[in-house]
C-alpha positions as CSV (number, residue, x, y, z in Angstrom):
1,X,59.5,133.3,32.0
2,X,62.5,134.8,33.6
3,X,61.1,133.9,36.7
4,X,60.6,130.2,36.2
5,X,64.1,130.0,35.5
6,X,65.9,130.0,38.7
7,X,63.1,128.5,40.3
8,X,64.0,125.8,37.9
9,X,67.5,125.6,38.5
10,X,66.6,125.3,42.5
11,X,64.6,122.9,41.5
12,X,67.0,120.8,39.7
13,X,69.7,121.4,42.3
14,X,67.5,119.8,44.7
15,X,67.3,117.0,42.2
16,X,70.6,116.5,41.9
17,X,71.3,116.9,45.3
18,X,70.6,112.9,46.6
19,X,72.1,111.6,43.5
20,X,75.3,114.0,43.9
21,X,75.8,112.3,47.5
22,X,75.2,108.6,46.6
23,X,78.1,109.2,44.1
24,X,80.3,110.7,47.0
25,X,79.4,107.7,49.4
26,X,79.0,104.2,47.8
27,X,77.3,101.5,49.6
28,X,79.1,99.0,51.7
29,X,79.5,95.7,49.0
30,X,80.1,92.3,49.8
31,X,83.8,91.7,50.3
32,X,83.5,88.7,48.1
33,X,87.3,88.3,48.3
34,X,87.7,87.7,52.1
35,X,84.2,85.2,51.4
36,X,86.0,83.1,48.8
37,X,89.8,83.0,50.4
38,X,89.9,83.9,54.1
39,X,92.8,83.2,55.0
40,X,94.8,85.2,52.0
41,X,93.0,87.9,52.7
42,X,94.3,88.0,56.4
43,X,97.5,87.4,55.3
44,X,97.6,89.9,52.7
45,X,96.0,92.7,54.8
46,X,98.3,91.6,58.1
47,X,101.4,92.2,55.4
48,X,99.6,95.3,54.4
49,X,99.3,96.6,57.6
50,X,103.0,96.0,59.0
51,X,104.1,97.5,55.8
52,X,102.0,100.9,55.6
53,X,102.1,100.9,59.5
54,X,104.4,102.5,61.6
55,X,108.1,101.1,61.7
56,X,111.6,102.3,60.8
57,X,110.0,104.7,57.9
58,X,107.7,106.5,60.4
59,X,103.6,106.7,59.3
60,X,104.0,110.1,57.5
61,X,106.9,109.1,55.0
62,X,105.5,106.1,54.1
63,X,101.9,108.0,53.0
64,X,103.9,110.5,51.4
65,X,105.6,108.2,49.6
66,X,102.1,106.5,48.8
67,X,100.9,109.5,47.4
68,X,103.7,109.9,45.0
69,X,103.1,106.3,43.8
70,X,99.5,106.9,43.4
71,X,100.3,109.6,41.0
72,X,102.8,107.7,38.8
73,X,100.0,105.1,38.7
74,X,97.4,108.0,38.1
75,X,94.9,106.0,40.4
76,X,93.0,109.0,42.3
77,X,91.1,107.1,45.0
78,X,94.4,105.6,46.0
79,X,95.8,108.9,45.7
80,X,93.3,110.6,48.1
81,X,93.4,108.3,50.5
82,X,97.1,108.3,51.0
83,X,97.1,112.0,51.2
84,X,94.4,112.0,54.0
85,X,96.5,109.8,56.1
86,X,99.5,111.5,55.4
87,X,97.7,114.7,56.7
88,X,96.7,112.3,60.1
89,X,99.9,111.1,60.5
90,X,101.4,115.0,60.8
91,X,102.3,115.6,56.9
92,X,102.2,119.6,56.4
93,X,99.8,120.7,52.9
94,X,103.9,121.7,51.8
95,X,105.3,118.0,52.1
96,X,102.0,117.0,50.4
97,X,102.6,119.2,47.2
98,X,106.3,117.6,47.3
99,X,104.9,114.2,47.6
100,X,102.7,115.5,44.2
101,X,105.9,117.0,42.5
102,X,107.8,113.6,43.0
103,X,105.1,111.9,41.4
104,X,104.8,114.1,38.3
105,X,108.1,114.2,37.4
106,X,108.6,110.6,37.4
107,X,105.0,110.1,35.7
108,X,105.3,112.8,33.3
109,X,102.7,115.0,32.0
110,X,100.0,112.3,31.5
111,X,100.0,112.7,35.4
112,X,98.6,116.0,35.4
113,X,95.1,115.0,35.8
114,X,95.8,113.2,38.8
115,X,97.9,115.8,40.2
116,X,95.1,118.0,40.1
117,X,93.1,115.7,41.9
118,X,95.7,116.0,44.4
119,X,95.8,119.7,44.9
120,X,92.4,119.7,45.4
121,X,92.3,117.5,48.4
122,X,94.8,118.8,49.5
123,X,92.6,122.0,49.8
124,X,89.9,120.0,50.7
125,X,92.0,118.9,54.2
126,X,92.2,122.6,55.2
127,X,96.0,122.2,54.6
């Protein structure tokens, strides 16, 4: 019996395994936004672009500054993915914690979560 365990639990990892990636990498959907309006949604992500992109508040700031945002609105895709261009753009793991502080301290404690979210890719980017 003790034997059947582990070979159990290999089992089930194995199991788990497909399902644990799917989670991690959604299917490409429909953008059923840019389908219906067009030509908002190239106005809205030409907008988006000039103001996330490069310009008097270089790349790095900006994504910093994103990530704090993302924390006060405790949204942790958001929050991840302004933390991994903060890292391309040349933010240190240091700036990112700061970015993380700023956020929780004008969030408050319900931010916590979310913070934690942060730290962790923040570790997860070798920072």
């Amino acid at each position: 019996m003790t034997k059947t365990i582990p070979l159990l639990m290999l089992l089930a990892s194995f199991a788990a395994g497909p399902a644990a990636y799917a989670a991690e990498t959604p299917p490409q959907k429909e953008d059923l936004m840019r389908k219906a309006d067009p030509a908002f949604t190239e106005n809205f992500h030409n907008m988006y672009m000039t103001t996330w992109g490069e310009g008097a508040i270089p790349k790095k700031y900006k994504e910093l500054t994103g990530a704090s945002i993302s924390v006060v609105e405790r949204c942790e895709s958001c929050l991840r993915f302004h933390l991994r261009n903060a890292k391309g753009a040349g933010a240190t793991a240091k700036e990112m914690a700061e970015a993380l502080r700023i956020g929780l301290l004008t969030g408050g404690s319900i931010t916590l979560p979310t913070v934690r979210t942060g730290y962790e890719e923040i570790a997860a980017l070798g920072s």
